[in-house]
TORKOL-4160 file (C-alpha; in steps of 0.2 Angstrom, whole numbers, padded with zeros to 4 digits, m for minus):
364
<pt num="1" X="m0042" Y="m0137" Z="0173"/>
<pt num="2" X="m0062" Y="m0140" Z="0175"/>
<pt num="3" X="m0064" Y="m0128" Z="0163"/>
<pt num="4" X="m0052" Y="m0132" Z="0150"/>
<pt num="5" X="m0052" Y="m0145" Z="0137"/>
<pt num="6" X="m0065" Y="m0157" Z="0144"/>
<pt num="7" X="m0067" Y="m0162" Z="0124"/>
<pt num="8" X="m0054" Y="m0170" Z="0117"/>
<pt num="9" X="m0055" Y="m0174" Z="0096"/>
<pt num="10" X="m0044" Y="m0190" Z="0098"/>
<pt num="11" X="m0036" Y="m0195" Z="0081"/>
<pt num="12" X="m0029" Y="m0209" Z="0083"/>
<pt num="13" X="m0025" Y="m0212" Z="0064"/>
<pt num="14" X="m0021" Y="m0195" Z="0061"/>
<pt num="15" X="m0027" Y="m0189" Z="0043"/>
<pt num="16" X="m0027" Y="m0208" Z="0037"/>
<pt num="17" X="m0044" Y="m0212" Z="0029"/>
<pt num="18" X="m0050" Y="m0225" Z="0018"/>
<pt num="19" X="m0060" Y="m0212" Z="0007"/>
<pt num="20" X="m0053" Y="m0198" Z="m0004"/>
<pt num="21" X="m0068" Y="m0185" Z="m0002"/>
<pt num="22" X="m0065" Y="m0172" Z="m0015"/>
<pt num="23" X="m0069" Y="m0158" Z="0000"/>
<pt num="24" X="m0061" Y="m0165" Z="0015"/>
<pt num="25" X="m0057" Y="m0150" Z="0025"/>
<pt num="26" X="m0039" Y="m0157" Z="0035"/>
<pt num="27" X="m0032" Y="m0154" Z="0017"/>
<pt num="28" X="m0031" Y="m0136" Z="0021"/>
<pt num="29" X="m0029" Y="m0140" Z="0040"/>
<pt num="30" X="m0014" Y="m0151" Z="0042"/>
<pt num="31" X="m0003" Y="m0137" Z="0042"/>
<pt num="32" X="0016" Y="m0137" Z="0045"/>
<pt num="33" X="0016" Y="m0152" Z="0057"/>
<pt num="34" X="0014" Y="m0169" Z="0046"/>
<pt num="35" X="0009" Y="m0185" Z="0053"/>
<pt num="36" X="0002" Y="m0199" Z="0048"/>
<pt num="37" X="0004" Y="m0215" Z="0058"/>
<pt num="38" X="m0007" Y="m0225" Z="0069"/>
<pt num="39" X="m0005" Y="m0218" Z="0089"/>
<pt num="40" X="0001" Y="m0234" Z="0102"/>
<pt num="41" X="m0004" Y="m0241" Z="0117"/>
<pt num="42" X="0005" Y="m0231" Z="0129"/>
<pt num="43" X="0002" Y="m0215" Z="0121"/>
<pt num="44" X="m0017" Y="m0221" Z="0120"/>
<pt num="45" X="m0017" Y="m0223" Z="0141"/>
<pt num="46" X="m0010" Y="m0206" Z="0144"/>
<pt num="47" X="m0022" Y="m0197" Z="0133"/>
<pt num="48" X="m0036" Y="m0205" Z="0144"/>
<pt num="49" X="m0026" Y="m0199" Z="0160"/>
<pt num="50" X="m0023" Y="m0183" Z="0154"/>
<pt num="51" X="m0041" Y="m0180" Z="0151"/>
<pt num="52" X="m0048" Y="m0189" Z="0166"/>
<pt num="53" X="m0034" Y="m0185" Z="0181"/>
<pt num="54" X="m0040" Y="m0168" Z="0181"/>
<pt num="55" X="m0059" Y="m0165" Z="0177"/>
<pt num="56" X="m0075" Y="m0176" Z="0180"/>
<pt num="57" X="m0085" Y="m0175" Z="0166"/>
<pt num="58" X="m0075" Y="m0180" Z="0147"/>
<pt num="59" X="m0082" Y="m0183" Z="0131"/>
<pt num="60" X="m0071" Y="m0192" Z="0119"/>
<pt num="61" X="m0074" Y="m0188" Z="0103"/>
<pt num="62" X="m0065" Y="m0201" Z="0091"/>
<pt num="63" X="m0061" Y="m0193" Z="0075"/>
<pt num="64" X="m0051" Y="m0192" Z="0059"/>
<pt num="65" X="m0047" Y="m0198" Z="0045"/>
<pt num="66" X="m0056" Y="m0211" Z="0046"/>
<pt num="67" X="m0054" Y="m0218" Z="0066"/>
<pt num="68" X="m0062" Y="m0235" Z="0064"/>
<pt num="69" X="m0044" Y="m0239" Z="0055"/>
<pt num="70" X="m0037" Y="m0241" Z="0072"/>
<pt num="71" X="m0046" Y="m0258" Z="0073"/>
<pt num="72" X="m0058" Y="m0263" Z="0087"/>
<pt num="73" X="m0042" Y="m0267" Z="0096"/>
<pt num="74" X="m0039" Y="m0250" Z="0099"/>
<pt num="75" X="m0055" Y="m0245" Z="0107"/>
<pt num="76" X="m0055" Y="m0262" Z="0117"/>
<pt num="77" X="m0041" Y="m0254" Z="0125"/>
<pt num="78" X="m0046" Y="m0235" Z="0125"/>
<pt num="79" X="m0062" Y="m0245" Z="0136"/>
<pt num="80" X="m0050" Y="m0254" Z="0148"/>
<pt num="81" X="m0040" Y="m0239" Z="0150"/>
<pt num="82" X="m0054" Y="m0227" Z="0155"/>
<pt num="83" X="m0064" Y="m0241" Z="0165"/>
<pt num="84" X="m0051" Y="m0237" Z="0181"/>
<pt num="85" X="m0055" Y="m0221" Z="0179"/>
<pt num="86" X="m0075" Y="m0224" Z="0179"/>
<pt num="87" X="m0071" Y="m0232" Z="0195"/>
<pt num="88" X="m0065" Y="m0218" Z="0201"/>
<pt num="89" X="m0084" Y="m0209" Z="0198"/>
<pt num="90" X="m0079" Y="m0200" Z="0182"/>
<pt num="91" X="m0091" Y="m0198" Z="0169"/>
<pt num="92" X="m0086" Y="m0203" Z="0153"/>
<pt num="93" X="m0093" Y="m0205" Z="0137"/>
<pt num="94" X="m0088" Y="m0208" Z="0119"/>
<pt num="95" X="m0092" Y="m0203" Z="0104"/>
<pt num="96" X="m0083" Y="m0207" Z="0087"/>
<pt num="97" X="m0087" Y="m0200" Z="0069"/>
<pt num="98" X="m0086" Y="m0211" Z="0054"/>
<pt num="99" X="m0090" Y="m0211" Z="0036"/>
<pt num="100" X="m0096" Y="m0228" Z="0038"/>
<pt num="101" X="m0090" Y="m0238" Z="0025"/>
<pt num="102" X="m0079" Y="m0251" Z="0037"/>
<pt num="103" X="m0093" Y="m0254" Z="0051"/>
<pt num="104" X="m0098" Y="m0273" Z="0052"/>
<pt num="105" X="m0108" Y="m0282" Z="0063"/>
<pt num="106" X="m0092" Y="m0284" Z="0073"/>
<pt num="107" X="m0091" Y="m0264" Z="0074"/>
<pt num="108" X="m0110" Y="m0264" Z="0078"/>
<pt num="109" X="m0110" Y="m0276" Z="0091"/>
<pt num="110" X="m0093" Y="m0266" Z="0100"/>
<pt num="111" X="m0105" Y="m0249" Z="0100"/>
<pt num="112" X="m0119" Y="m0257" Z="0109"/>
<pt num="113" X="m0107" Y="m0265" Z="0122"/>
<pt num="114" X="m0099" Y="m0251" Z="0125"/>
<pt num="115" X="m0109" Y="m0237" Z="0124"/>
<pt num="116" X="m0103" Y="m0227" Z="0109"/>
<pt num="117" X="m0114" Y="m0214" Z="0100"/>
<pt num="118" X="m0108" Y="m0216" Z="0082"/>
<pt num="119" X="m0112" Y="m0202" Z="0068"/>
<pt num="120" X="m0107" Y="m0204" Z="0050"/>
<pt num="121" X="m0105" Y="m0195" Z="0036"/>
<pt num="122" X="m0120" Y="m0195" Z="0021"/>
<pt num="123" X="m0123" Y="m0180" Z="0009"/>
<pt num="124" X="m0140" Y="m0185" Z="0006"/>
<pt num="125" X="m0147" Y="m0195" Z="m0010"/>
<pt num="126" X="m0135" Y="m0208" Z="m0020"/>
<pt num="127" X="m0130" Y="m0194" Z="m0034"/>
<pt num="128" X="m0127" Y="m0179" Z="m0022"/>
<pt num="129" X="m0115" Y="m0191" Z="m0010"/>
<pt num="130" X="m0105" Y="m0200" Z="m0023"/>
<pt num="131" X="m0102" Y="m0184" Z="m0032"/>
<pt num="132" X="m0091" Y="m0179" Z="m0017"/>
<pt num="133" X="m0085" Y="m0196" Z="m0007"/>
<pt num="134" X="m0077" Y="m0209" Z="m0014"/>
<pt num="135" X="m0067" Y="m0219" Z="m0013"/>
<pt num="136" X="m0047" Y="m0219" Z="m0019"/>
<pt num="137" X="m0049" Y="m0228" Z="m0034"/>
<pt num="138" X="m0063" Y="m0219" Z="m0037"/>
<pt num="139" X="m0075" Y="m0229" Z="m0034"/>
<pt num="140" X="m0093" Y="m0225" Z="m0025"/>
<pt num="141" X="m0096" Y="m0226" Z="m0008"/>
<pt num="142" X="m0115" Y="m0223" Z="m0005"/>
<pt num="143" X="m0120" Y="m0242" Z="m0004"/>
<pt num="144" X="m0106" Y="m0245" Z="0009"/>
<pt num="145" X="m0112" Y="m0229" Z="0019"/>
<pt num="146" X="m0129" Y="m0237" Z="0020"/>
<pt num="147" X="m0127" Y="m0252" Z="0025"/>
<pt num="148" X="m0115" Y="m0246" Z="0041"/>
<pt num="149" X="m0129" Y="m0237" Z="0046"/>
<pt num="150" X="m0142" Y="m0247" Z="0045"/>
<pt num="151" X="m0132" Y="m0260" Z="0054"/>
<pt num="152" X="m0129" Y="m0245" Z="0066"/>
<pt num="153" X="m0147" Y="m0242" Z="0068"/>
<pt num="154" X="m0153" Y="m0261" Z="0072"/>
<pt num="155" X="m0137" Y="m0259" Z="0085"/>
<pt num="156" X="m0148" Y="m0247" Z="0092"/>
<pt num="157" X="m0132" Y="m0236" Z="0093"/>
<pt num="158" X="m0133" Y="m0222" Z="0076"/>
<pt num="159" X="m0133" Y="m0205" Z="0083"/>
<pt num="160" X="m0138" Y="m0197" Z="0065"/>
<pt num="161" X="m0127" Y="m0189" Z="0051"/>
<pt num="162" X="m0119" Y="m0176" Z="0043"/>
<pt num="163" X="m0122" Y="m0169" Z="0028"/>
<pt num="164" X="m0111" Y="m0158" Z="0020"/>
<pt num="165" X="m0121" Y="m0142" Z="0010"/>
<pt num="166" X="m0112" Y="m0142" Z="m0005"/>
<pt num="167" X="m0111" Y="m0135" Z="m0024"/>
<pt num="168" X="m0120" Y="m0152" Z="m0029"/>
<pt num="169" X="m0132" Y="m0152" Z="m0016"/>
<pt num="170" X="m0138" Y="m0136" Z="m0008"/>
<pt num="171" X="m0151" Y="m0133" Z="m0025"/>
<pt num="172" X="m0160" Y="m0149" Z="m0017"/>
<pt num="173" X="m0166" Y="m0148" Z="0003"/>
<pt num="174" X="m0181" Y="m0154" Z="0001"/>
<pt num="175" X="m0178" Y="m0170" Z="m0009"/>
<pt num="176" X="m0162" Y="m0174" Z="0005"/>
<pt num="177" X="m0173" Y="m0171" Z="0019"/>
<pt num="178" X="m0185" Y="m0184" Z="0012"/>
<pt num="179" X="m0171" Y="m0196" Z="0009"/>
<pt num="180" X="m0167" Y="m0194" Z="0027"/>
<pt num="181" X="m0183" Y="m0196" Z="0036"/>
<pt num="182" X="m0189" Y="m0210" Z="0023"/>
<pt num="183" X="m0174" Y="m0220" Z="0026"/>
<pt num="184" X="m0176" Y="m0217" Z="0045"/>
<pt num="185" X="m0162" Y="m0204" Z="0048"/>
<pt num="186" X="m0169" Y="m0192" Z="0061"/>
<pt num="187" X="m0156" Y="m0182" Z="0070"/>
<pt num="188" X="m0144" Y="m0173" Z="0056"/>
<pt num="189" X="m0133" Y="m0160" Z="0053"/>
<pt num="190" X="m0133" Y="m0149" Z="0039"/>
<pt num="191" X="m0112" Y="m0144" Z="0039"/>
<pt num="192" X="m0108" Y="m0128" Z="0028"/>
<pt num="193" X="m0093" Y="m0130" Z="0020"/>
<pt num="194" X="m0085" Y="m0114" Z="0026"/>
<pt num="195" X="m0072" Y="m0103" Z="0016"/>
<pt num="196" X="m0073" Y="m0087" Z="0009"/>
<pt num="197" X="m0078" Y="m0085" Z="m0008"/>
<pt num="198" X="m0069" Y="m0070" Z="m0018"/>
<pt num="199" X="m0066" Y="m0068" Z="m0036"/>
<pt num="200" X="m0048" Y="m0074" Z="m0032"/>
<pt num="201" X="m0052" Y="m0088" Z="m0025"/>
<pt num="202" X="m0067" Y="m0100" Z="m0021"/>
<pt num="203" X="m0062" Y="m0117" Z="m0008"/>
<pt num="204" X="m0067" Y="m0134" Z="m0018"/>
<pt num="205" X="m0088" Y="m0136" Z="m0019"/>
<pt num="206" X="m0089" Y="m0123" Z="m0006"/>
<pt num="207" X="m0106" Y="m0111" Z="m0007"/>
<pt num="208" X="m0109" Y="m0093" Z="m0004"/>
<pt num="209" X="m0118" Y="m0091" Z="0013"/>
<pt num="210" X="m0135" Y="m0084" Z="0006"/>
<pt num="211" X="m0137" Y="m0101" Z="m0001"/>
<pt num="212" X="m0134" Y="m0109" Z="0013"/>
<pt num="213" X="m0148" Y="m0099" Z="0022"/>
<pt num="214" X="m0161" Y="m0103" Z="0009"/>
<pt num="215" X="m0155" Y="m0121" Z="0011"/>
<pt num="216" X="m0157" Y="m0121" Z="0029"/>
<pt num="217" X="m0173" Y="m0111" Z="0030"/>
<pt num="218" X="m0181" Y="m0121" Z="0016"/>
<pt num="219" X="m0177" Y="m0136" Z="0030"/>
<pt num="220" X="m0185" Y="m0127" Z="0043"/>
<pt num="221" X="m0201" Y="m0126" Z="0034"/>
<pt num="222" X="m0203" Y="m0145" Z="0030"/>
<pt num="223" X="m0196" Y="m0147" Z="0048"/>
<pt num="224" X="m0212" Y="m0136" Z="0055"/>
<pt num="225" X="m0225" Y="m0145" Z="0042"/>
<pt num="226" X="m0218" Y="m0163" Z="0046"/>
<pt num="227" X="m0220" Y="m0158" Z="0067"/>
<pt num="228" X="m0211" Y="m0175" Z="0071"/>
<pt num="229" X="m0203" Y="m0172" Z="0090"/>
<pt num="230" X="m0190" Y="m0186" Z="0085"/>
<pt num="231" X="m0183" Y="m0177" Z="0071"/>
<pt num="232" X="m0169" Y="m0164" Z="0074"/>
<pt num="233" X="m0159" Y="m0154" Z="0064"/>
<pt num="234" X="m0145" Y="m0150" Z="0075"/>
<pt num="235" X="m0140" Y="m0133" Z="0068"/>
<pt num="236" X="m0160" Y="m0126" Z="0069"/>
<pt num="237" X="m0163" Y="m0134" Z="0085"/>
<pt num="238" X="m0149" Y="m0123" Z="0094"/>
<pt num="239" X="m0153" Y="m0106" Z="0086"/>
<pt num="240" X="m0175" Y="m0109" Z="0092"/>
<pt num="241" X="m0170" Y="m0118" Z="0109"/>
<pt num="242" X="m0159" Y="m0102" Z="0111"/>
<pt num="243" X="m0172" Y="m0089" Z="0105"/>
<pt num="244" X="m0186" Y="m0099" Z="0115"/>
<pt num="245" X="m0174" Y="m0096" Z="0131"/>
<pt num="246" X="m0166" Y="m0112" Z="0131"/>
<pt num="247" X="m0149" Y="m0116" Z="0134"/>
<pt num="248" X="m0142" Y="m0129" Z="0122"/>
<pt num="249" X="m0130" Y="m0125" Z="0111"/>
<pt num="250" X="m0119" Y="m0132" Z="0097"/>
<pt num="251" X="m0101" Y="m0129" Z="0099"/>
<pt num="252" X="m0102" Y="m0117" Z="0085"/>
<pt num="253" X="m0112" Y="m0106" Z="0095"/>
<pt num="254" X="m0103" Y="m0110" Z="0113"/>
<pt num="255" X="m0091" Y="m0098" Z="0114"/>
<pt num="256" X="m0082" Y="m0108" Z="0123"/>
<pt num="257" X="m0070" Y="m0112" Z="0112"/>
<pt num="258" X="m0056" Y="m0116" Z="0122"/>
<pt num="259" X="m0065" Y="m0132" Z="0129"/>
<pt num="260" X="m0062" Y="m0141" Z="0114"/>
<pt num="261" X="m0044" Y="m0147" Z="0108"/>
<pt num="262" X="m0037" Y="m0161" Z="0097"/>
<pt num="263" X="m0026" Y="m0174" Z="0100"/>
<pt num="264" X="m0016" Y="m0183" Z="0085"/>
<pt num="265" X="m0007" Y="m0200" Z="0085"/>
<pt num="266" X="0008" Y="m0194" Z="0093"/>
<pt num="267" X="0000" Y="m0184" Z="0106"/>
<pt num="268" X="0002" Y="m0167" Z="0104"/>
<pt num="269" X="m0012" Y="m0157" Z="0109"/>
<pt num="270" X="m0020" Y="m0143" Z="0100"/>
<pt num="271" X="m0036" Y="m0133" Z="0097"/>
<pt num="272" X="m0050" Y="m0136" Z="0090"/>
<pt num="273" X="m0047" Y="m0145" Z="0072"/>
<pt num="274" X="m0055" Y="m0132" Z="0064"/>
<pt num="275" X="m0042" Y="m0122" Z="0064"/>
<pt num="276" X="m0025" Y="m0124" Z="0056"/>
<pt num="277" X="m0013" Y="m0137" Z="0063"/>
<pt num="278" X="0001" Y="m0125" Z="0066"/>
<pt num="279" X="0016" Y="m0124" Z="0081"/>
<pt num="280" X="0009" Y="m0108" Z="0089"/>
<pt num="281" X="m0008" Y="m0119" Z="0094"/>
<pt num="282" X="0001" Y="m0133" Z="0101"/>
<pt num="283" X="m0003" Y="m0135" Z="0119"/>
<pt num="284" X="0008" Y="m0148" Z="0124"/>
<pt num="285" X="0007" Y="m0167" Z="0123"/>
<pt num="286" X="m0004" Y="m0181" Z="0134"/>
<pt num="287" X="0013" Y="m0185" Z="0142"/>
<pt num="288" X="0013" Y="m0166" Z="0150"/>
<pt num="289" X="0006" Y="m0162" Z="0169"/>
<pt num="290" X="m0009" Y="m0157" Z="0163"/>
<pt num="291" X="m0010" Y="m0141" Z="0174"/>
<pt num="292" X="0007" Y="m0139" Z="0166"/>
<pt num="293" X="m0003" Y="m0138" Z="0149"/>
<pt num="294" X="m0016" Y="m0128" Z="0154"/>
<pt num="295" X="m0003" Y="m0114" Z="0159"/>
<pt num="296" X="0006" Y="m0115" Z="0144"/>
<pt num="297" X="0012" Y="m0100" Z="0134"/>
<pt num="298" X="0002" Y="m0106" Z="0121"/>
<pt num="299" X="m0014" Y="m0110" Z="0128"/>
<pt num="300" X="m0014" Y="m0094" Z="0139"/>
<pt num="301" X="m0011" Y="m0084" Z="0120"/>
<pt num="302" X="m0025" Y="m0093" Z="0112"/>
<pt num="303" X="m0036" Y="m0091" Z="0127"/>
<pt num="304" X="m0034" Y="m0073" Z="0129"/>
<pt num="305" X="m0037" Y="m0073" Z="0110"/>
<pt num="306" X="m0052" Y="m0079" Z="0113"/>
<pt num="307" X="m0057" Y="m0067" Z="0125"/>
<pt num="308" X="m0052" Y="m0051" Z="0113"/>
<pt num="309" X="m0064" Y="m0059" Z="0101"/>
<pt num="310" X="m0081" Y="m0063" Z="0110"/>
<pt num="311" X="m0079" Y="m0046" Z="0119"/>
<pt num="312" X="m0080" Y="m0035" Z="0104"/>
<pt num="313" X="m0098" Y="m0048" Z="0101"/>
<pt num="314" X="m0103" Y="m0041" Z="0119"/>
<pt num="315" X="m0115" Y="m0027" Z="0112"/>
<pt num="316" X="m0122" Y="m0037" Z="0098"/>
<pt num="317" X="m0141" Y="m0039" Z="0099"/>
<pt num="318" X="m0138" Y="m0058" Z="0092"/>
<pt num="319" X="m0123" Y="m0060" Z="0107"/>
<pt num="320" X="m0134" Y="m0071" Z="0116"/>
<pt num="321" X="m0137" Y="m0082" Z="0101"/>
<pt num="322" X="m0119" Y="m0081" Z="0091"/>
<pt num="323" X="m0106" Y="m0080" Z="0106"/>
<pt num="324" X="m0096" Y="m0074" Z="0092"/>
<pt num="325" X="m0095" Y="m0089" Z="0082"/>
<pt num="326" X="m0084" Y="m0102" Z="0075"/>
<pt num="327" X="m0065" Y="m0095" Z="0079"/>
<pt num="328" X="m0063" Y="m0104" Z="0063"/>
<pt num="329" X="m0072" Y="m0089" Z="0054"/>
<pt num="330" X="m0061" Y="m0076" Z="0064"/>
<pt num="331" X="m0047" Y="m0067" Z="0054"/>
<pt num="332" X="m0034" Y="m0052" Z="0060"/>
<pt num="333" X="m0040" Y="m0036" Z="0048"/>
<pt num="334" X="m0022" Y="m0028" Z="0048"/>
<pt num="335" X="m0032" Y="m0010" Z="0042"/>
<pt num="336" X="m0043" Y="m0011" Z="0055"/>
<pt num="337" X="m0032" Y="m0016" Z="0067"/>
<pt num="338" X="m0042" Y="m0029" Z="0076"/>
<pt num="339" X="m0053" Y="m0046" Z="0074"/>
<pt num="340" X="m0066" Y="m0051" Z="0063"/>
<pt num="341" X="m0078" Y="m0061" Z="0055"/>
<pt num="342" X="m0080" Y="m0064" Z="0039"/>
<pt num="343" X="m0099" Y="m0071" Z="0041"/>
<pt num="344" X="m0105" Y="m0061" Z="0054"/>
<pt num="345" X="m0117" Y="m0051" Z="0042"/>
<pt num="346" X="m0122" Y="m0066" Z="0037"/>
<pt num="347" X="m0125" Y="m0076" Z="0053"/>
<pt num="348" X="m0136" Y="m0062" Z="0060"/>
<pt num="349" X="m0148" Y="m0065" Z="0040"/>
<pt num="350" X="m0148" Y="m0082" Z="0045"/>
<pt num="351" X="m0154" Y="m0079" Z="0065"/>
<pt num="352" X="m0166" Y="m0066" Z="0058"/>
<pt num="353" X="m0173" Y="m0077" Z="0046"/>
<pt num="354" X="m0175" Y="m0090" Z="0058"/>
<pt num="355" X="m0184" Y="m0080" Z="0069"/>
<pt num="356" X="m0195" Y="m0074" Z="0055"/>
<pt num="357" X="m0202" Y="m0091" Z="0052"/>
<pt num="358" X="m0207" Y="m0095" Z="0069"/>
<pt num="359" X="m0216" Y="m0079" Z="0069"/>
<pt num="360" X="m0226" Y="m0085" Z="0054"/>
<pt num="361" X="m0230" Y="m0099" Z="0062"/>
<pt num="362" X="m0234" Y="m0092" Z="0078"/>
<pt num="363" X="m0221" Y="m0101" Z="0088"/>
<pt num="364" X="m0214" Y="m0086" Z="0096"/>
């Protein structure tokens, strides 16, 4: 089990969130299993034992919705739970994604107790963000988002933010990377929102690819000019550490997809939440043997899936970089009778171009 699931994307409020974000992706995701409830304490204990009975090294990654409506309460508990297990000499960390609309100095102070890398969710300048995330009644949410993080920030705990690159925001990389680093934002990520764009249909505030490049290599070049070590763009970090050599890489570009599942309130297990929430990747459940799990009907489909798809990569000159991708972007072609992925072309424009602007400016 070493090698399986050592991240688990815990939701412990399922899809409940606070905010009604006009893109939010578990819209299309939830798929034909529908919960919505808050996950208890016993369930809560034996998703830490399921993780940690098995494996030394776990990253918790606390998701949702919006997870911080499970109340400090919760993760007091998720803490205590793990603690025996520290004492065991597991290494544990935890990280937890937020829009950051509910942290107080209460949340702050629990984060730098407790060790927590917190990332929120800020797509860019006041305008480009409200556009998109509000709240239910419609009201904005940028001046909320700001003051969570800059609480985080004095906490000494903010690991940095994602921005989604979206129809009202991708014309306008260079005034959102000013925003960022003015306001002390350092580490980001520059999410696409995926979906393929035909003339039949075209996902909510979704962009075609091309501009996603030109948004990301017009970030490169103020990256290059600014030549600040502190910041990183997570995204064009990974591709030049990997075309310098290096070994870092984001779970996009793992291949290693099976490493990564999710974990709902009830605690059913299944992969990466990316993907659709559907019966045939369901694992199992926390209160499961987790070799039992692992051996799974479907968890052996889904890893030999997996395989099928990163060995038709294998004599790609960009294999050592992609690793195939995000499974997310993987489809059956019934004509073809095999895999594929709908932005590989344009994955391999996006490496190239990387590669093209180190070379101008002689860093490789």
């Amino acid at each position: 089990m070493n090698a399986f699931m050592s991240t688990p994307i815990v939701k412990p409020v399922d899809f409940a969130c606070n905010l009604s974000c006009s893109y939010c992706y578990t819209k299309d995701n939830i798929g034909d299993l529908l919960i919505n409830s808050v996950m208890d304490y016993s369930t809560l204990a034996s998703t830490i034992d399921f993780f940690c009975s098995s494996q030394n090294n776990i990253e918790f990654i606390w998701h949702g919705g919006e997870p911080l409506l499970a109340g400090i309460e919760f993760y007091t508990k998720a803490i205590e739970y793990q603690s025996h297990w520290l004492e065991k000499g597991k290494n544990i960390t935890n990280s937890i994604q937020t829009n950051g609309t509910l942290v107080d100095d209460k949340w702050a102070n629990f984060f730098k107790n407790n060790m927590f890398r917190v990332g929120v969710s800020l797509d860019g300048i006041p305008n480009h963000h409200n556009n998109t995330r509000r709240y239910k009644n419609n009201s904005c949410s940028f001046n909320d988002v700001m003051r969570g993080i800059r609480l985080l920030q004095e906490s000494g705990n903010f690991s940095g933010v994602i921005c989604c690159v979206n129809e009202f925001n991708y014309k306008y990389p260079a005034e959102i990377f000013d925003f960022f680093i003015a306001n002390g934002i350092s580490k980001i990520k520059f999410n696409r929102l995926r979906g393929k764009i035909n003339k039949n249909h075209r996902p909510t505030h979704c962009v075609p690819f091309k501009d996603y490049i030109t948004f990301l290599t017009t970030i490169l070049d103020l990256w290059l000019v600014v030549d600040n070590l502190e910041i990183e763009i997570r995204e064009l970090q990974c591709i030049i550490e990997l075309l310098l050599g290096g070994t870092n890489r984001d779970c996009v570009l793992s291949g290693e997809c099976y490493k990564y599942c999710t974990v709902y309130s009830d605690g059913s297990i299944f992969s990466c939440d990316t993907l659709p929430r559907r019966k045939d990747l369901c694992f199992g459940n926390v209160s499961h043997n987790p070799e039992d799990v692992s051996k799974s009907l479907t968890f052996q489909k889904f890893l030999s899936t997996c395989r099928v798809i990163r060995d038709q990569c294998m004599t790609c000159n960009w294999n050592h970089i992609c690793k195939g991708g995000c499974l997310q972007d993987w489809s059956f072609d019934r004509t073809a009778q095999g895999f594929r992925n709908a932005y590989c072309r344009d994955m391999k424009v996006l490496f190239e171009s990387v590669k093209s602007i180190l070379t101008k400016h002689n860093l490789i």
